[in-house]
C-alpha positions in Angstrom: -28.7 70.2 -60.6 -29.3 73.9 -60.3 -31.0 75.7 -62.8 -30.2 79.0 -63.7 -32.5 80.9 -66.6 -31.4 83.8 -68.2 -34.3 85.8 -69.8 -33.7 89.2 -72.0 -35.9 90.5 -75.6 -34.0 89.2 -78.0 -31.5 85.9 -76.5 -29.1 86.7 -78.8 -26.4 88.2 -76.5 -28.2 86.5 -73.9 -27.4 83.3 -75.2 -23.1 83.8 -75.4 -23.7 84.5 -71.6 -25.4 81.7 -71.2 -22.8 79.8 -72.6 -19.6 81.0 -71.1 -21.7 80.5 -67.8 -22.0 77.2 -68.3 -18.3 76.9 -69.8 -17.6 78.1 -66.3 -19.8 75.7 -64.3 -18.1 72.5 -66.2 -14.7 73.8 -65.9 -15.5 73.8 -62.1 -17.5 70.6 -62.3 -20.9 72.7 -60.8 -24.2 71.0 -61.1 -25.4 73.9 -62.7 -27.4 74.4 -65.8 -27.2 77.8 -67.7 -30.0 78.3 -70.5 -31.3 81.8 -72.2 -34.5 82.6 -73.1 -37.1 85.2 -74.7 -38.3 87.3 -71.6 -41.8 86.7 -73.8 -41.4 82.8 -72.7 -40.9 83.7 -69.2 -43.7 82.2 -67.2 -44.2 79.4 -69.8 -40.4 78.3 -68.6 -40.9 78.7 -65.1 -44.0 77.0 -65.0 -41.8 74.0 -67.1 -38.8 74.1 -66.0 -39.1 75.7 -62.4 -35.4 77.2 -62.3 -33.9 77.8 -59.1 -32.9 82.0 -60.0 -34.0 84.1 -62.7 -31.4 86.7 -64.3 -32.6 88.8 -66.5 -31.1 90.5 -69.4 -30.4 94.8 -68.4 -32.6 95.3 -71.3 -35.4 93.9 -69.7 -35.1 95.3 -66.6 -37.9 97.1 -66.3 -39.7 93.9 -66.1 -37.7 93.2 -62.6 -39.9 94.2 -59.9 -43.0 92.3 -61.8 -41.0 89.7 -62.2 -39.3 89.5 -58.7 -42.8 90.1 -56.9 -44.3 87.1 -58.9 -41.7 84.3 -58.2 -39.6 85.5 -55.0 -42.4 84.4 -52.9 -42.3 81.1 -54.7 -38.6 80.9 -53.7 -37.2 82.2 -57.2 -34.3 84.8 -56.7 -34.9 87.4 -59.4 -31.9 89.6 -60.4 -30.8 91.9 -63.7 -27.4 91.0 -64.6 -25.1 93.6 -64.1 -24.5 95.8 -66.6 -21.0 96.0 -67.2 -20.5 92.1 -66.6 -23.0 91.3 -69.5 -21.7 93.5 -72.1 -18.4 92.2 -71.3 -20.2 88.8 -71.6 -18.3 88.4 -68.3 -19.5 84.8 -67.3 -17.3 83.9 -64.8 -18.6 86.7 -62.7 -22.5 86.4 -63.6 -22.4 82.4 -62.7 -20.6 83.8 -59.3 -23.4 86.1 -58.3 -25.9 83.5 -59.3 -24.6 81.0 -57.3 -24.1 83.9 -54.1 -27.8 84.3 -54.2 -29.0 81.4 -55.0 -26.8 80.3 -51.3 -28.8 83.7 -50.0 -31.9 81.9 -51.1 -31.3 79.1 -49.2 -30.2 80.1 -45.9 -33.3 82.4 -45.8 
């Protein structure tokens, strides 16, 4: 089971992504698992739960490169979602990127 943790200030909007994501891994029958958080709970989940990618929220992304140079060397991709794809609360095409680099991830 992969686990993908999406992390933005507030999880409200963050949290319909989350779900369409994972309305798009079980209609495909991925072992994924899509969950939102407060970017405030950030290490305290990754420290827990040890996802396998890290998407932040665009209105946290000034907290990327932090972010990204704290848990890509621990094997952790870090991305912001795109724009345009999260206020759509496009799913399909966040959980497709996901999984692209989390496959990146692992042939690196």
């Amino acid at each position: 089971m992969k686990r993908v943790y999406l992390f933005c200030s507030a999880g409200m909007s963050t949290s319909l992504v989350a779900s369409r994501m994972q309305a798009v891994a079980d209609d495909h029958n991925l072992p994924i698992e899509v969950k939102a958080f407060s970017d405030s709970k950030l290490d305290i989940i990754v420290e827990q739960y040890h996802p396998d990618i890290i998407l932040l929220g665009p209105q946290v992304k000034y907290k990327f490169n932090a972010t990204r140079d704290k848990y890509e060397p621990q094997g952790i991709p870090v991305e912001v979602m795109n724009l345009d794809d999260y206020g759509n609360v496009n799913g399909e095409r966040i959980l497709k990127r996901a999984i692209q680099l989390l496959k990146q991830n692992k042939q690196g």
